[in-house]
HTML snippet that shows the backbone in 3Dmol.js (N, CA, C, O; Angstrom):
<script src="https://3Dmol.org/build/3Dmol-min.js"></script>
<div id="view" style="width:600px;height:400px;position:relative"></div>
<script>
const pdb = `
ATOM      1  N   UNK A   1      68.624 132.219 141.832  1.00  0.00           N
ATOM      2  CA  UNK A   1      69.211 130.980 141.313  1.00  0.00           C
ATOM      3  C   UNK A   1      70.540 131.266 140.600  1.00  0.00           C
ATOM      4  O   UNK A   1      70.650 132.335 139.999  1.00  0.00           O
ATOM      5  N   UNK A   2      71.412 130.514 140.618  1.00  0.00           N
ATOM      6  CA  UNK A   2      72.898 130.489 140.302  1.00  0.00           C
ATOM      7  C   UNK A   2      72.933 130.230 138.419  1.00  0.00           C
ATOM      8  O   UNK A   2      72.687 129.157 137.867  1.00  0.00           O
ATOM      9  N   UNK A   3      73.230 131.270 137.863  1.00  0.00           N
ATOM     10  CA  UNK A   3      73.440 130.749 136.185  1.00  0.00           C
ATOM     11  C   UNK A   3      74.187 129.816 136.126  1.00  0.00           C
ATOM     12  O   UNK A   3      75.279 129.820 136.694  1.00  0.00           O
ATOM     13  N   UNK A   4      73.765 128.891 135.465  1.00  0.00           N
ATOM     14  CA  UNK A   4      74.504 127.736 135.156  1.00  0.00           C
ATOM     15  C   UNK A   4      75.543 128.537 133.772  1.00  0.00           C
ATOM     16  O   UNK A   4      75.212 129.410 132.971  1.00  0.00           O
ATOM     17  N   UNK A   5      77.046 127.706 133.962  1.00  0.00           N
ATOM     18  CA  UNK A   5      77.791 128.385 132.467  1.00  0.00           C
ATOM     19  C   UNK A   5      77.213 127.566 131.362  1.00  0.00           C
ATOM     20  O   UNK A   5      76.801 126.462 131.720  1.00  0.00           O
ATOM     21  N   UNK A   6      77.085 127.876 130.043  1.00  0.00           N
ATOM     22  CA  UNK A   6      76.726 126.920 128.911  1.00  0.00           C
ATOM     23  C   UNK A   6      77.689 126.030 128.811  1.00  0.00           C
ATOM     24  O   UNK A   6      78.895 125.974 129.053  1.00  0.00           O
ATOM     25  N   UNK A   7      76.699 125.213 128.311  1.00  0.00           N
ATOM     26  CA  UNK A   7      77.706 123.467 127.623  1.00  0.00           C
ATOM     27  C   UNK A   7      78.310 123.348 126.510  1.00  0.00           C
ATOM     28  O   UNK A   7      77.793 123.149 125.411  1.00  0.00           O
ATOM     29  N   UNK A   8      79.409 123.465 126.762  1.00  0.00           N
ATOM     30  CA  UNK A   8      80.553 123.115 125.226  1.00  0.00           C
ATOM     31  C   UNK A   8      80.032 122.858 124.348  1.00  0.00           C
ATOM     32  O   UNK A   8      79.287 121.943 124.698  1.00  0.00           O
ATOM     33  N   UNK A   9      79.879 123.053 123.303  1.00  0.00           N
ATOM     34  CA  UNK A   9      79.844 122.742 121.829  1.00  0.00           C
ATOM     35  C   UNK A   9      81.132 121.813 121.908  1.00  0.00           C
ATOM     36  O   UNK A   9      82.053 121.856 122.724  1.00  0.00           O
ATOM     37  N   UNK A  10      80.887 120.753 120.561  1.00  0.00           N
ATOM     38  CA  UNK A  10      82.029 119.793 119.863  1.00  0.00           C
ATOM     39  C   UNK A  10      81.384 119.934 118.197  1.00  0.00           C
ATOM     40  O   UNK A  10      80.323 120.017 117.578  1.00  0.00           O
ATOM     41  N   UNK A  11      82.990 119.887 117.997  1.00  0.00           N
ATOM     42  CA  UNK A  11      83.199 120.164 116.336  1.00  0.00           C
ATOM     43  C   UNK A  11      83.649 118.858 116.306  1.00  0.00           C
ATOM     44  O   UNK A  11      84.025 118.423 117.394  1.00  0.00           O
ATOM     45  N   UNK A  12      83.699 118.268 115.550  1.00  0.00           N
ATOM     46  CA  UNK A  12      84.015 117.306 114.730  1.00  0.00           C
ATOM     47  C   UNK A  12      84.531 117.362 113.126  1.00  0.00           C
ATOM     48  O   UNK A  12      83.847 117.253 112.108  1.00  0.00           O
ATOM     49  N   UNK A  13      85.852 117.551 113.252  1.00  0.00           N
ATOM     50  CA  UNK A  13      86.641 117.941 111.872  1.00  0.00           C
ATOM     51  C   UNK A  13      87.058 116.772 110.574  1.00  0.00           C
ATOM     52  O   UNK A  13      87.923 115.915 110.754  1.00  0.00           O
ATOM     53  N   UNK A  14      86.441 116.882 109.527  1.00  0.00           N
ATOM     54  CA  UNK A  14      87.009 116.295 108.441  1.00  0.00           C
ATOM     55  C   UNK A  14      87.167 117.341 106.836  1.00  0.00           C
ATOM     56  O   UNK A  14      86.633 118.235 106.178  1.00  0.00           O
ATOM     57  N   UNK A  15      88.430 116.313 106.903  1.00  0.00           N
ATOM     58  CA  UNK A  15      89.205 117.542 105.664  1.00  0.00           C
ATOM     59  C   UNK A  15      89.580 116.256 104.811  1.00  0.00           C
ATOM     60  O   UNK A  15      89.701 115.052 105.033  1.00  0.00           O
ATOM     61  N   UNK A  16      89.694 117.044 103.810  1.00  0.00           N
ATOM     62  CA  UNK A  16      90.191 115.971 102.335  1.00  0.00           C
ATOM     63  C   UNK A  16      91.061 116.866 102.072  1.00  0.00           C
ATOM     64  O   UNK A  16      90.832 118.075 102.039  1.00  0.00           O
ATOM     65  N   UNK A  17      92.718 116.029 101.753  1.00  0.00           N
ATOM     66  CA  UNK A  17      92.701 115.309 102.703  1.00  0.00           C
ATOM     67  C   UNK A  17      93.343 114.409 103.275  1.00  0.00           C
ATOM     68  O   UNK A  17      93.379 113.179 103.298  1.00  0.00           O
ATOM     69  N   UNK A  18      94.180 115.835 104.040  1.00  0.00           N
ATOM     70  CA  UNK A  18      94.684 115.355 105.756  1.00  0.00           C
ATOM     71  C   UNK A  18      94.877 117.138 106.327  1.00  0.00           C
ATOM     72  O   UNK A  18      95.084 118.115 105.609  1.00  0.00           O
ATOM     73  N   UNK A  19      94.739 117.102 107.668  1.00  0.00           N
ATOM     74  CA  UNK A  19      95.492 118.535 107.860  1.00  0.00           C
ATOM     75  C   UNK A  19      95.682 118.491 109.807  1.00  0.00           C
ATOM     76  O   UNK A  19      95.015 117.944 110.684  1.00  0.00           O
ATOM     77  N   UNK A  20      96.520 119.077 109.824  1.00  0.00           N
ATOM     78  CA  UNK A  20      96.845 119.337 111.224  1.00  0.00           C
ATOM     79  C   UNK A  20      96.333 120.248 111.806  1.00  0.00           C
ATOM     80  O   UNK A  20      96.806 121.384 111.827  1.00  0.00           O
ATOM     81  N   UNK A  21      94.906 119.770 112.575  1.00  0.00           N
ATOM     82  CA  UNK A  21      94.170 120.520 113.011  1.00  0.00           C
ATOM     83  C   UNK A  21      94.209 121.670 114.507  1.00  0.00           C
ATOM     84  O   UNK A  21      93.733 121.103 115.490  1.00  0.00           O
ATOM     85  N   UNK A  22      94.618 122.924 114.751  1.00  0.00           N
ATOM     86  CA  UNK A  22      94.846 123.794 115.872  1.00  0.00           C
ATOM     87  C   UNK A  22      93.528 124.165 116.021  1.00  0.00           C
ATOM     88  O   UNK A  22      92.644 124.150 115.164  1.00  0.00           O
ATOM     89  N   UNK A  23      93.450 124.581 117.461  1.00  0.00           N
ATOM     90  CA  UNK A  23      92.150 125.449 117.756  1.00  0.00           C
ATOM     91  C   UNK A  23      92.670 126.190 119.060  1.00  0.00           C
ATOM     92  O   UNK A  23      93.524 125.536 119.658  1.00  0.00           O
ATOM     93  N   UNK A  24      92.374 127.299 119.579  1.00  0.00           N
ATOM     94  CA  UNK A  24      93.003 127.662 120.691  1.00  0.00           C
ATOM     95  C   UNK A  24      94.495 127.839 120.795  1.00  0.00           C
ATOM     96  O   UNK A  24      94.950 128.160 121.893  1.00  0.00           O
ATOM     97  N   UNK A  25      95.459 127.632 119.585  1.00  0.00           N
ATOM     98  CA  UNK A  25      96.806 127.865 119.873  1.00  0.00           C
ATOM     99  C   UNK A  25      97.261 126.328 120.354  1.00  0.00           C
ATOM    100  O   UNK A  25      98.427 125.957 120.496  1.00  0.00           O
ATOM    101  N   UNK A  26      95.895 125.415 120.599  1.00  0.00           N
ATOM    102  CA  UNK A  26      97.124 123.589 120.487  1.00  0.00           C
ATOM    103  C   UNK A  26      96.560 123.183 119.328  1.00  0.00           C
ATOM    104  O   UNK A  26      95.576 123.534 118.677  1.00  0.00           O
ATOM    105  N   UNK A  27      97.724 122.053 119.173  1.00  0.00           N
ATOM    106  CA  UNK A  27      97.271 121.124 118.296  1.00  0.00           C
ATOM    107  C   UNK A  27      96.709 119.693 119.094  1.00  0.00           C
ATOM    108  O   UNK A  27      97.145 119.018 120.026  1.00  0.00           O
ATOM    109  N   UNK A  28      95.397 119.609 118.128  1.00  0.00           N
ATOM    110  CA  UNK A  28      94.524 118.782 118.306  1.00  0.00           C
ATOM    111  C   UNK A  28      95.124 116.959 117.263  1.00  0.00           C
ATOM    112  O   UNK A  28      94.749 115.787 117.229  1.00  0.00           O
ATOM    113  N   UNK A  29      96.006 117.661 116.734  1.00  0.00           N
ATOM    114  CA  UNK A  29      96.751 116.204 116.030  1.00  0.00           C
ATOM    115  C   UNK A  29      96.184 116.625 114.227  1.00  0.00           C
ATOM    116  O   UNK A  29      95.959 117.690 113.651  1.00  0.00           O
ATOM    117  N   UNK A  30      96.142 115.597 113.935  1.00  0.00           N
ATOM    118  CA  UNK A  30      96.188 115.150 112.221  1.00  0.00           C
ATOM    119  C   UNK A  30      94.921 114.443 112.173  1.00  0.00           C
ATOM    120  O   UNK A  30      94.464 113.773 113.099  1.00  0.00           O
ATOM    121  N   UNK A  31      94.313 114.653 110.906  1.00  0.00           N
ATOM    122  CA  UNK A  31      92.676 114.055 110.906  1.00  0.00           C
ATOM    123  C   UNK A  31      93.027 113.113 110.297  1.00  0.00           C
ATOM    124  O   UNK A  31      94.076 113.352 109.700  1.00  0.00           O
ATOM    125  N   UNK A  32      92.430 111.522 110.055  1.00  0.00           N
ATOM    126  CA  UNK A  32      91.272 112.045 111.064  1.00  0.00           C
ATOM    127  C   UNK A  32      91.172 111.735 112.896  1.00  0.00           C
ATOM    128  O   UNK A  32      91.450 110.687 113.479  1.00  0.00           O
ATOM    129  N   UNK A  33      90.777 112.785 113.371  1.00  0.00           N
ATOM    130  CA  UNK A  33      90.939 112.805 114.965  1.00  0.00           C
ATOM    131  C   UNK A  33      89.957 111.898 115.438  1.00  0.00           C
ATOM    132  O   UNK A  33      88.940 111.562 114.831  1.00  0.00           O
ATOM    133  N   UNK A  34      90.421 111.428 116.850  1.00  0.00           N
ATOM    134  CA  UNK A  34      89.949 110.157 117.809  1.00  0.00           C
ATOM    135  C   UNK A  34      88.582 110.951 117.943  1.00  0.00           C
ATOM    136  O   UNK A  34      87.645 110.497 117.288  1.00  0.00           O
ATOM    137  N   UNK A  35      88.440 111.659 118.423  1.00  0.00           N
ATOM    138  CA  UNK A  35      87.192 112.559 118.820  1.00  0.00           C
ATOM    139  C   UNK A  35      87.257 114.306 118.342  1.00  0.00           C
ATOM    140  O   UNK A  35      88.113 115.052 117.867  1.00  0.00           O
ATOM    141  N   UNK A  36      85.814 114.427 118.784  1.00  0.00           N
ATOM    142  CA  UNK A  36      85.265 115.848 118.273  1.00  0.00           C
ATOM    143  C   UNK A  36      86.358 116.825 119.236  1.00  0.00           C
ATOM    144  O   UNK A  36      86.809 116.325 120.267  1.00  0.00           O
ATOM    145  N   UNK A  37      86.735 118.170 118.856  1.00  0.00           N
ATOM    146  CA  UNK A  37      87.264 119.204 119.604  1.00  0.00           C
ATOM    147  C   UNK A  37      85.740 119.471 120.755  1.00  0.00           C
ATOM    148  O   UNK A  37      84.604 119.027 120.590  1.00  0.00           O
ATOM    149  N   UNK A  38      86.277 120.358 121.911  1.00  0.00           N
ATOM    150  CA  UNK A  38      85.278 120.540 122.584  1.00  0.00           C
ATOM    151  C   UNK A  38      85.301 121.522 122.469  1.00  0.00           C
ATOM    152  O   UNK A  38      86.185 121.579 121.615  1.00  0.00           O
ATOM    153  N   UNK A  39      84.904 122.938 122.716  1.00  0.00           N
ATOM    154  CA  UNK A  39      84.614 124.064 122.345  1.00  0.00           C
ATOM    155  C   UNK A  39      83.560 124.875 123.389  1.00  0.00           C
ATOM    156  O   UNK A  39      82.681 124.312 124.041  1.00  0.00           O
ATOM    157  N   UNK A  40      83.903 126.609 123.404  1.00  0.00           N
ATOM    158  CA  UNK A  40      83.232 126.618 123.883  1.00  0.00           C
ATOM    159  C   UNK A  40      81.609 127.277 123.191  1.00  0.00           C
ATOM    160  O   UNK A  40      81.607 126.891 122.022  1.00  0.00           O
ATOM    161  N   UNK A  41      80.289 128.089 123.460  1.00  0.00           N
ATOM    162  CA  UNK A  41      79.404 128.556 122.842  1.00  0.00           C
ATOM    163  C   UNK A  41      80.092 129.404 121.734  1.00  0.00           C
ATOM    164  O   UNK A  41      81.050 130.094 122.082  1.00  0.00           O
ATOM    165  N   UNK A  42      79.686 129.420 120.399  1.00  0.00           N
ATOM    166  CA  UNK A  42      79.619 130.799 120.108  1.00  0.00           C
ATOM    167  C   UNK A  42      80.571 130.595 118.558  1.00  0.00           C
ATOM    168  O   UNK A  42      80.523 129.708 117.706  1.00  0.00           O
ATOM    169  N   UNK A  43      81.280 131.648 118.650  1.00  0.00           N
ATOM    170  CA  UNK A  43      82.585 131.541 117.078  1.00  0.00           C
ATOM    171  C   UNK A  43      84.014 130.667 117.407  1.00  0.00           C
ATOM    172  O   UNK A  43      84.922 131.096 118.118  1.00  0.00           O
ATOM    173  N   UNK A  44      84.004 129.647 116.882  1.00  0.00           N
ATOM    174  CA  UNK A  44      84.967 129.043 116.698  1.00  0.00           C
ATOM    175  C   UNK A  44      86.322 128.854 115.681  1.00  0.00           C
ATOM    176  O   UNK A  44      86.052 128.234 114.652  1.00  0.00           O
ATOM    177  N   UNK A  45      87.376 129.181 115.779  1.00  0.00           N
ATOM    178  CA  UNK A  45      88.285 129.185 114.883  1.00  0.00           C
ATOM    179  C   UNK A  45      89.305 128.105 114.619  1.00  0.00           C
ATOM    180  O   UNK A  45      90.216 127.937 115.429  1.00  0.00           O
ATOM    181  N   UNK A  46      89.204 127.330 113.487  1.00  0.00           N
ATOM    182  CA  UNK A  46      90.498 126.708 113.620  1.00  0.00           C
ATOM    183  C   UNK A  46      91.392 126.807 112.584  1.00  0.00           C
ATOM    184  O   UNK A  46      91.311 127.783 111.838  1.00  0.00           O
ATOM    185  N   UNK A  47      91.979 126.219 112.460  1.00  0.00           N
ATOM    186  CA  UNK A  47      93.456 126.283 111.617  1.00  0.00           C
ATOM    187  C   UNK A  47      93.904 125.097 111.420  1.00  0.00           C
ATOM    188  O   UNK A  47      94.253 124.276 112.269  1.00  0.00           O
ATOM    189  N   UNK A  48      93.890 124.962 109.792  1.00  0.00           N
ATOM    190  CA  UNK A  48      94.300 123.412 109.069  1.00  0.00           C
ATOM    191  C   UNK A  48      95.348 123.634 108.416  1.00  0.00           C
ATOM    192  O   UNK A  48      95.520 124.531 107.590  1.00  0.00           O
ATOM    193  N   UNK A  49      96.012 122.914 108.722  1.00  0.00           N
ATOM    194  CA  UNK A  49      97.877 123.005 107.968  1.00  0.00           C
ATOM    195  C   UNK A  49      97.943 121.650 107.295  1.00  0.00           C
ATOM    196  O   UNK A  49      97.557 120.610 107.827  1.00  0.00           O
ATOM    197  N   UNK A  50      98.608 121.772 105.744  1.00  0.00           N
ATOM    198  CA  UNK A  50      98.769 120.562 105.605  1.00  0.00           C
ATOM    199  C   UNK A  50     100.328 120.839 104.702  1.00  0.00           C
ATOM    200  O   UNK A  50     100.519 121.404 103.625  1.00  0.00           O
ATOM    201  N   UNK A  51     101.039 120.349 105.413  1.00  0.00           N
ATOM    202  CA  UNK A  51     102.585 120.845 104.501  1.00  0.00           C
ATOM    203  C   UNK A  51     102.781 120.195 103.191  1.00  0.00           C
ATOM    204  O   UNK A  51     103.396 120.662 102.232  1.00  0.00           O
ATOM    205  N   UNK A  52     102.351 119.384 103.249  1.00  0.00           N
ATOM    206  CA  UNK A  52     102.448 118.489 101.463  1.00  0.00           C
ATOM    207  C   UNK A  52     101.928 119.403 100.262  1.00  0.00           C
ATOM    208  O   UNK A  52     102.473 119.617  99.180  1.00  0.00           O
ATOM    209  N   UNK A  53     100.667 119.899 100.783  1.00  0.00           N
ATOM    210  CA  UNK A  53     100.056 120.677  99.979  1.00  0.00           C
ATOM    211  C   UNK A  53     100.797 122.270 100.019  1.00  0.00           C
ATOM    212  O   UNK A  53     101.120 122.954  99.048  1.00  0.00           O
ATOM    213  N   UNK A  54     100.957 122.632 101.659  1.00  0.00           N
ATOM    214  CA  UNK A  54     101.704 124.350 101.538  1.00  0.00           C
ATOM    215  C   UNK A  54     100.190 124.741 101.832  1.00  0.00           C
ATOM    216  O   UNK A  54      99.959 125.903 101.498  1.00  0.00           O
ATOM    217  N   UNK A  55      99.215 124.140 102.315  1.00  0.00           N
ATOM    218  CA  UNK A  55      98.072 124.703 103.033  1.00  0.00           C
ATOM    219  C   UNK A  55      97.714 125.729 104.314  1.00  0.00           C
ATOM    220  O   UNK A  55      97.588 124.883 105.199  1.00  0.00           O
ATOM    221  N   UNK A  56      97.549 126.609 104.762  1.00  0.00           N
ATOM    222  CA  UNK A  56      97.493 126.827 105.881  1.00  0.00           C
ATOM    223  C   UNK A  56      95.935 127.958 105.868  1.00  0.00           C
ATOM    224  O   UNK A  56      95.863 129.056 105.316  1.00  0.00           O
ATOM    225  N   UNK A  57      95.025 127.374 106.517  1.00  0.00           N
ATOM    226  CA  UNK A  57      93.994 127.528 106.646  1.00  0.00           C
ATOM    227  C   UNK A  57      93.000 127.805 107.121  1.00  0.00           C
ATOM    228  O   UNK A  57      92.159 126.907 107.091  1.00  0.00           O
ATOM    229  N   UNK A  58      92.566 129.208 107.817  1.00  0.00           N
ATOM    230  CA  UNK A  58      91.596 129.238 108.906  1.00  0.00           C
ATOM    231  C   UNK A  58      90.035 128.845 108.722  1.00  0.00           C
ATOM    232  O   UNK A  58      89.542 129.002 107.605  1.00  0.00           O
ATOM    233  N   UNK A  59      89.219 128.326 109.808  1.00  0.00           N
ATOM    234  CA  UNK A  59      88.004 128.082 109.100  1.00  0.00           C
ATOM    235  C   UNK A  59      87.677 128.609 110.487  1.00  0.00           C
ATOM    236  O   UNK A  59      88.450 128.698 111.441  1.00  0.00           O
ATOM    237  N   UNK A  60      85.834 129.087 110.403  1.00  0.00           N
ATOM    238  CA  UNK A  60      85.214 129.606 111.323  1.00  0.00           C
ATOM    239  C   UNK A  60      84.137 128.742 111.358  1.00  0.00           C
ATOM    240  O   UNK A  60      83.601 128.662 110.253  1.00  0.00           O
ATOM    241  N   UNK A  61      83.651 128.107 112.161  1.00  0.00           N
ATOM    242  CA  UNK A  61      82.004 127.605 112.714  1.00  0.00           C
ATOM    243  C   UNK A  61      81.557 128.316 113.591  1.00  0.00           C
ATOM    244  O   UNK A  61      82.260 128.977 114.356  1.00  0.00           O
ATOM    245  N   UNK A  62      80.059 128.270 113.600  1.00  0.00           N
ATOM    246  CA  UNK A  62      79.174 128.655 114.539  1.00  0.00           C
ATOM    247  C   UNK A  62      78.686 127.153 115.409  1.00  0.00           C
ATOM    248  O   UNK A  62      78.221 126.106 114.957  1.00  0.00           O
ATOM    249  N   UNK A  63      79.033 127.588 116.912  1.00  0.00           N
ATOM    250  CA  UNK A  63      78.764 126.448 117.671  1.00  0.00           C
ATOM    251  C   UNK A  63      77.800 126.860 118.929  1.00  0.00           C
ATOM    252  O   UNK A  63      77.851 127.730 119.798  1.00  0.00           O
ATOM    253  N   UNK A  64      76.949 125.863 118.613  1.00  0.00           N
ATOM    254  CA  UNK A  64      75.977 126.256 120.296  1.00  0.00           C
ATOM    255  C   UNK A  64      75.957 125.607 121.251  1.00  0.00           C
ATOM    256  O   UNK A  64      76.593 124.561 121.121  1.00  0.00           O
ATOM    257  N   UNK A  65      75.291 125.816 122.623  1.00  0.00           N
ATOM    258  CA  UNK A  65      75.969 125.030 123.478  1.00  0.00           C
ATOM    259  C   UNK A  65      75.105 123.795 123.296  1.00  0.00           C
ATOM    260  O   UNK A  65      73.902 123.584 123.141  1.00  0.00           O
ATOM    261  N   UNK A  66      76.352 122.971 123.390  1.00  0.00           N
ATOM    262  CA  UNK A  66      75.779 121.612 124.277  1.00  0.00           C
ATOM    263  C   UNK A  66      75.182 120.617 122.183  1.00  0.00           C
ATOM    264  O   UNK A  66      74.444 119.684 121.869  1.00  0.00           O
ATOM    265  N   UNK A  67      75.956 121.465 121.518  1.00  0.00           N
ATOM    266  CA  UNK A  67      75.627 120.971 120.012  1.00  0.00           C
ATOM    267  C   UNK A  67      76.865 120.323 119.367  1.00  0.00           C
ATOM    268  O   UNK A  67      77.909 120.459 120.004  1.00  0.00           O
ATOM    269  N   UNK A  68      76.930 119.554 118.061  1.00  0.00           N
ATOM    270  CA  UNK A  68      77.947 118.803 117.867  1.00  0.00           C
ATOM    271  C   UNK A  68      77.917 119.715 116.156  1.00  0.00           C
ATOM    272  O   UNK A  68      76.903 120.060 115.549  1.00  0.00           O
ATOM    273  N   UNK A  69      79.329 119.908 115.736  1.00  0.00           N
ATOM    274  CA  UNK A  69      78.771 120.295 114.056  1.00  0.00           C
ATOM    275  C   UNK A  69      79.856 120.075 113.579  1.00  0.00           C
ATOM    276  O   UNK A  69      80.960 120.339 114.056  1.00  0.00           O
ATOM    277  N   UNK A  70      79.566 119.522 112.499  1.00  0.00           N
ATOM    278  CA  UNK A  70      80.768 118.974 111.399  1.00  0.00           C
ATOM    279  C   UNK A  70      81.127 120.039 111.115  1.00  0.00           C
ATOM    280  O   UNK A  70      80.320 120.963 111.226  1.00  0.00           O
ATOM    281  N   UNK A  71      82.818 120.363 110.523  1.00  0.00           N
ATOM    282  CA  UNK A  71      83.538 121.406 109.938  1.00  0.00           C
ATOM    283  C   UNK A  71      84.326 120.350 108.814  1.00  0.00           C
ATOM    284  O   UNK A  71      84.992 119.333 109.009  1.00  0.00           O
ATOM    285  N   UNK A  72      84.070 120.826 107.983  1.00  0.00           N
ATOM    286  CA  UNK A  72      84.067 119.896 106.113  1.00  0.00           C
ATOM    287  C   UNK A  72      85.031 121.004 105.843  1.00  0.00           C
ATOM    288  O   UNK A  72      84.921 122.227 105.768  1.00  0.00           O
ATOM    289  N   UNK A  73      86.145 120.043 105.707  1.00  0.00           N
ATOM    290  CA  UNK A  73      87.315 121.359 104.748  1.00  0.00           C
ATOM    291  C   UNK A  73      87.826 120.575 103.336  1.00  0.00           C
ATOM    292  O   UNK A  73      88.477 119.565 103.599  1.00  0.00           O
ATOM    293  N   UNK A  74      87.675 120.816 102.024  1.00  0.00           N
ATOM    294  CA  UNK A  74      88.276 120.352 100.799  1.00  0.00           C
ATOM    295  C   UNK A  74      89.786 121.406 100.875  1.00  0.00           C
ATOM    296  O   UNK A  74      89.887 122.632 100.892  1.00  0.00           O
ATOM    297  N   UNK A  75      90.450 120.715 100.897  1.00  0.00           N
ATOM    298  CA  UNK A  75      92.442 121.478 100.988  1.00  0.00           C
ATOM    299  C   UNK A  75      92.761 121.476  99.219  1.00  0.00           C
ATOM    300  O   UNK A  75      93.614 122.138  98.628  1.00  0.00           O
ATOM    301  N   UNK A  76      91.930 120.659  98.733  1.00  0.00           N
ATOM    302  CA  UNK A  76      92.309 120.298  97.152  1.00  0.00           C
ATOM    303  C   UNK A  76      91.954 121.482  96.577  1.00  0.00           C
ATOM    304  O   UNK A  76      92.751 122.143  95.910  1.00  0.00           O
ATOM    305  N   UNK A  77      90.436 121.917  96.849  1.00  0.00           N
ATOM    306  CA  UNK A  77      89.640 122.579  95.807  1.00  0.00           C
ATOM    307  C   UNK A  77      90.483 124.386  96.432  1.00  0.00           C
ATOM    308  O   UNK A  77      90.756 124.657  97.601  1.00  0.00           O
ATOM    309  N   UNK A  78      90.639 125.049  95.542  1.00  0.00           N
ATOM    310  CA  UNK A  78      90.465 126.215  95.740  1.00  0.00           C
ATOM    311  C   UNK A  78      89.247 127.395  96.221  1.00  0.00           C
ATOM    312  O   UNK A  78      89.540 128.589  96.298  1.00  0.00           O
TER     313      UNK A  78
END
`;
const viewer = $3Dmol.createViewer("view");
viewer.addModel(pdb, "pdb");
viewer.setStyle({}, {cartoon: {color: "spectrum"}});
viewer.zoomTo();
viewer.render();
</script>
């Protein structure tokens, strides 16, 4: 039987708050976004920029396939 590839994970990003969300080297736009990033299994990286603040920010999730998971970023709090 033929392995099927796994099913994308989606992140769904909210930040307080605003940031220009990258994943993969694009930008996905400014939160809050129309929809979840799609992603694939496994470690996910993104990167929140917010120039008002002088933010620039990597965050990591764990994503499984075919799962949806919030990524909660506070830009305020240290």
């Amino acid at each position: 039987p033929k392995r099927r590839a796994p099913k994308p994970g989606k992140v769904t990003v909210r930040v307080n708050p605003w940031a220009e969300v990258f994943y993969g080297g694009r930008s996905y736009g400014v939160t809050p976004l129309k929809r979840p990033v799609e992603v694939s299994p496994g470690t996910a990286t993104f990167t929140l920029k917010n120039s008002q603040l002088g933010v620039n920010r990597k965050v990591t999730v764990k994503v499984a396939s075919g799962s949806v998971v919030v990524l909660k970023a506070d830009l305020i709090k240290k």
